[in-house]
C-alpha positions as CSV (number, residue, x, y, z in Angstrom):
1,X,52.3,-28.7,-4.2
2,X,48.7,-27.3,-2.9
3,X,47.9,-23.8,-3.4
4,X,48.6,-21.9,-0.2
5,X,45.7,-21.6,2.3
6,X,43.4,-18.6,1.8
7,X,41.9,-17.8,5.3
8,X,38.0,-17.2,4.6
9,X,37.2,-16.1,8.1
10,X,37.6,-12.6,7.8
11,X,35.6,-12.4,4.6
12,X,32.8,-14.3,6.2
13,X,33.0,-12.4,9.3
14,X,33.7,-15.6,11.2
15,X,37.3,-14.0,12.7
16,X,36.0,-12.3,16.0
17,X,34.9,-9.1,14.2
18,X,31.8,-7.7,16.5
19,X,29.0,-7.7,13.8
20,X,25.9,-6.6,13.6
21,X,23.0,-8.8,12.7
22,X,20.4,-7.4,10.8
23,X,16.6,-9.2,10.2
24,X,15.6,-7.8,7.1
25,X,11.6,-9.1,7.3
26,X,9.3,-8.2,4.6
27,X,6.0,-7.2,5.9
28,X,3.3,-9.7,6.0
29,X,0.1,-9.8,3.1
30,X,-2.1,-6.7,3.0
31,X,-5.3,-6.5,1.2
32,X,-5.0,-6.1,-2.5
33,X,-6.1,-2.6,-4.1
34,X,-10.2,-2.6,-4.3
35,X,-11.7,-2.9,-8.0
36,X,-12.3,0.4,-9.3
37,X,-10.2,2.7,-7.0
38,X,-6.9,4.7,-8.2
39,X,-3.5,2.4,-7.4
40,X,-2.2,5.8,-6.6
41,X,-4.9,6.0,-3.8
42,X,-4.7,2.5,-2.5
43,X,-0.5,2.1,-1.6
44,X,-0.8,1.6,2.4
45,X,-3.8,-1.3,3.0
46,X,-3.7,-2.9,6.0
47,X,-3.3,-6.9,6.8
48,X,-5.4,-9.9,5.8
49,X,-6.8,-12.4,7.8
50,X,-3.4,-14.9,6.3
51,X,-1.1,-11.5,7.0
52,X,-2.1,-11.8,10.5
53,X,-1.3,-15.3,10.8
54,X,1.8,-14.5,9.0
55,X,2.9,-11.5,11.4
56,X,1.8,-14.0,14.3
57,X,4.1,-16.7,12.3
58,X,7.1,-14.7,11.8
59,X,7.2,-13.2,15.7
60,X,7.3,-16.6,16.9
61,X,10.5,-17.7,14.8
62,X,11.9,-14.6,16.0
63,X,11.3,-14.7,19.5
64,X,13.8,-16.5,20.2
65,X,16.1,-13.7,19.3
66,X,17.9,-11.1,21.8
67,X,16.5,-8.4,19.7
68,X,17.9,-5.1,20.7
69,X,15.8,-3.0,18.5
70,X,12.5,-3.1,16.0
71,X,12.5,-0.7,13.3
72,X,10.1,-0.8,10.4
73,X,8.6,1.4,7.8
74,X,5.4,4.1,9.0
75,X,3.0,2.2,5.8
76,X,0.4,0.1,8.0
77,X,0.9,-3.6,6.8
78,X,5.0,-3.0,8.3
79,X,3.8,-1.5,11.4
80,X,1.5,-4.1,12.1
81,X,4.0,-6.5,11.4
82,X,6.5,-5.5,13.7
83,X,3.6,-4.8,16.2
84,X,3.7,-8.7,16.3
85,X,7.5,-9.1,16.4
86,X,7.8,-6.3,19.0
87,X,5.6,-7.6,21.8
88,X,7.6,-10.5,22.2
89,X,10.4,-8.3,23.3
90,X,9.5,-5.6,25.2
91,X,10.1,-3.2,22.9
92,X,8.2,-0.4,20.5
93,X,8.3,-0.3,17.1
94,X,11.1,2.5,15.6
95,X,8.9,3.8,13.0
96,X,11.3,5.5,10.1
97,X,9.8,6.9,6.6
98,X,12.7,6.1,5.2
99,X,12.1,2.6,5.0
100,X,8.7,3.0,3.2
101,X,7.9,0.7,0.0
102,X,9.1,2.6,-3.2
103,X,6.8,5.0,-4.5
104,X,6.1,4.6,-8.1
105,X,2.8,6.8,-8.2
106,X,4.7,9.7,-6.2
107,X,4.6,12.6,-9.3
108,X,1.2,11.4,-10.7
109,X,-1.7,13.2,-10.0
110,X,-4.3,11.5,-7.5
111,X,-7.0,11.2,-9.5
112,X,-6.1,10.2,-12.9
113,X,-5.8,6.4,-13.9
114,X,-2.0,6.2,-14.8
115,X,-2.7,4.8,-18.6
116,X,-4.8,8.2,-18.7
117,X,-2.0,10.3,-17.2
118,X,0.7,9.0,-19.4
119,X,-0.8,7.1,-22.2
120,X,-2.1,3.6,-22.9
121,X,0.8,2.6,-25.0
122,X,3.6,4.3,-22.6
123,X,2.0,2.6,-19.9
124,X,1.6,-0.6,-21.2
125,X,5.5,-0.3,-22.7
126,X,7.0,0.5,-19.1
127,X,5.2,-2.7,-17.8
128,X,7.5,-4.5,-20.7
129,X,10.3,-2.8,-20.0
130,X,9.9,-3.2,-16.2
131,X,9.5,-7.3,-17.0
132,X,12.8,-7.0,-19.0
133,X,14.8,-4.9,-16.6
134,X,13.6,-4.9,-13.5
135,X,14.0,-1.5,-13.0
136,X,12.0,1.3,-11.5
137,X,13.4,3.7,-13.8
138,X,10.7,2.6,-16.7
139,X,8.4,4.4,-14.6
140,X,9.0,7.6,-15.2
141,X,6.7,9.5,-12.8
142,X,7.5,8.0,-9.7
143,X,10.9,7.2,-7.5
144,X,13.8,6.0,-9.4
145,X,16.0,3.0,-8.6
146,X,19.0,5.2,-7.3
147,X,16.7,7.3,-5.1
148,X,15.3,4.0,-4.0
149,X,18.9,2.7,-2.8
150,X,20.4,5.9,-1.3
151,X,17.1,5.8,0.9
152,X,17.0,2.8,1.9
153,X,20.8,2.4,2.0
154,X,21.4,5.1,4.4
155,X,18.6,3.7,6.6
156,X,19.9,0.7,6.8
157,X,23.4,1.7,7.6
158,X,22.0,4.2,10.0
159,X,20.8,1.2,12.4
160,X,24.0,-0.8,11.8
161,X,25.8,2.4,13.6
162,X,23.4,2.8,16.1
163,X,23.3,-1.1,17.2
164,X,26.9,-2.3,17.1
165,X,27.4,-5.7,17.8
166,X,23.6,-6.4,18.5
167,X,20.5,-7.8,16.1
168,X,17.7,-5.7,14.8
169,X,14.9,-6.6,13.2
170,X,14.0,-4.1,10.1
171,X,10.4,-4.6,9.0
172,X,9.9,-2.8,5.3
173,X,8.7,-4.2,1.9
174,X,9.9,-6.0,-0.8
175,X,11.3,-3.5,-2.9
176,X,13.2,-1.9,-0.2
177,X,14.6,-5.7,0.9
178,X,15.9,-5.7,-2.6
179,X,17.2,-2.4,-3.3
180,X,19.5,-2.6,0.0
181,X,20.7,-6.2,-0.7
182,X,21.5,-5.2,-5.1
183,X,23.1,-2.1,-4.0
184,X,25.1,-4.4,-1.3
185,X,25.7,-6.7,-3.7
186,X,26.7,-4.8,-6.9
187,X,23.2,-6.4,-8.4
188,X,21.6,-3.8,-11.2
189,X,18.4,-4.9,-11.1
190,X,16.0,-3.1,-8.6
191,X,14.3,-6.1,-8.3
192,X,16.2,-9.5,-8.2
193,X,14.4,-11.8,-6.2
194,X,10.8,-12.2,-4.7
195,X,10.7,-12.0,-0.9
196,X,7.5,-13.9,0.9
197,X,5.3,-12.4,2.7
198,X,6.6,-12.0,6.5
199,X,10.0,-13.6,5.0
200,X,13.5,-13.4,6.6
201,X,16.5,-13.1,4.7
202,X,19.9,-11.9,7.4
203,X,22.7,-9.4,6.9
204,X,26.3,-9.5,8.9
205,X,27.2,-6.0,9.2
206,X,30.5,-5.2,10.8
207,X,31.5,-1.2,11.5
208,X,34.5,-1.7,9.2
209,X,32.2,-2.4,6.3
210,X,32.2,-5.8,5.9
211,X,28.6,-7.0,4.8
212,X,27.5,-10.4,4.2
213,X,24.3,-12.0,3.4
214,X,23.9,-14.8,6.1
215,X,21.1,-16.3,4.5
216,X,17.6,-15.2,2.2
217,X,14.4,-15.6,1.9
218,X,13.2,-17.8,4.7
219,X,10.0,-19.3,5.1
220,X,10.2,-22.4,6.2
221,X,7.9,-21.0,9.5
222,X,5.1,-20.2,6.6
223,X,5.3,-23.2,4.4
224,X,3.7,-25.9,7.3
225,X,1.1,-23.9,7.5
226,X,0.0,-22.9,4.3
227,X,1.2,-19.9,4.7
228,X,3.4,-19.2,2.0
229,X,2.4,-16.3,-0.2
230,X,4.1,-13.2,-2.0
């Protein structure tokens, strides 16, 4: 006898259930920190010449969507990201803190190199450790992993609630993209996968719950035109 049919629908969200659809797009390539200055003092650079084609790349895959909302992060490489996305539907930008990169600097001072701060060899061990794990939690002065999710988390959610049944694109950062999609997923590392720049990777989000990843990590729209980078 065959086993008895197991109906899949409602676990992939394909049984009428009103879902939202969430655009989780990391933000396109910003200028790397200038040789000599503090990381701590370099965290929000703005676009390169490739991010702007990127932004540019990403809006037109997506504007094709019936986007009901834009939200993204206040740092300026997301902002000018969604900028992009934005314009091609008549909205603004919903600009929320709460989707900002993690913040690994955020308890050491501003003007000490962190090896100085902490140590050479505690510095150089949480880089190993962080290889290893994959967690934020090896660095010890800044945001952990759990303060990460429950931030991001509850942003997230917030937008599923406000947006029932509609698609929104959320512009943040690679560490945010990951730490809402582990925690979603029951993943422990902070860090599981490596998002392109101006990537898309989609979310089903129904108001009973249900989540599921509809697909991640695309960038076909970048890879054309050489403009695939992470």
């Amino acid at each position: 006898m065959p086993p008895p049919y197991v109906d899949l629908d409602p676990a992939l969200l394909r049984d009428g259930t009103e879902f939202t659809r969430l655009l989780l797009v990391r933000h396109a390539q910003q200028e790397s920190t200038p040789a000599g200055m503090l990381p701590q003092a370099w965290l929000d650079g703005e676009l390169t010449e490739t991010g702007h084609r990127q932004a540019t790349a990403v809006a037109e895959l997506l504007a094709g969507e019936s986007l009901a909302a834009v939200a993204c992060s206040h740092m300026h490489r997301a902002r000018s990201t969604a900028e992009q996305i934005a314009a091609r539907h008549a909205v603004e930008p919903l600009v929320r803190p709460d989707l900002a990169e993690v913040d690994v600097y955020a308890d050491m001072p501003g003007d000490v190199w962190p090896a100085d701060h902490v140590g050479a060899e505690v510095w150089a061990a949480a880089h190993v450790e962080f290889a290893r794990t994959r967690r934020w939690d090896v660095y010890t002065f800044g945001e952990t992993g759990k303060q990460l999710r429950a931030r991001t988390t509850g942003a997230v959610e917030d937008l599923i609630d406000r947006h029932p049944g509609q698609t929104v694109a959320v512009v943040c950062h690679g560490g945010v993209i990951n730490a809402y999609l582990a925690q979603l997923l029951g993943i422990d590392a902070d860090m599981f996968f490596l998002p392109a720049h101006a990537s898309v990777s989609v979310v089903r989000a129904s108001l009973d719950g249900r989540r599921l990843v509809e697909s991640l990590n695309d960038r076909h729209h970048l890879e054309a035109d050489g403009l695939l980078s992470y």
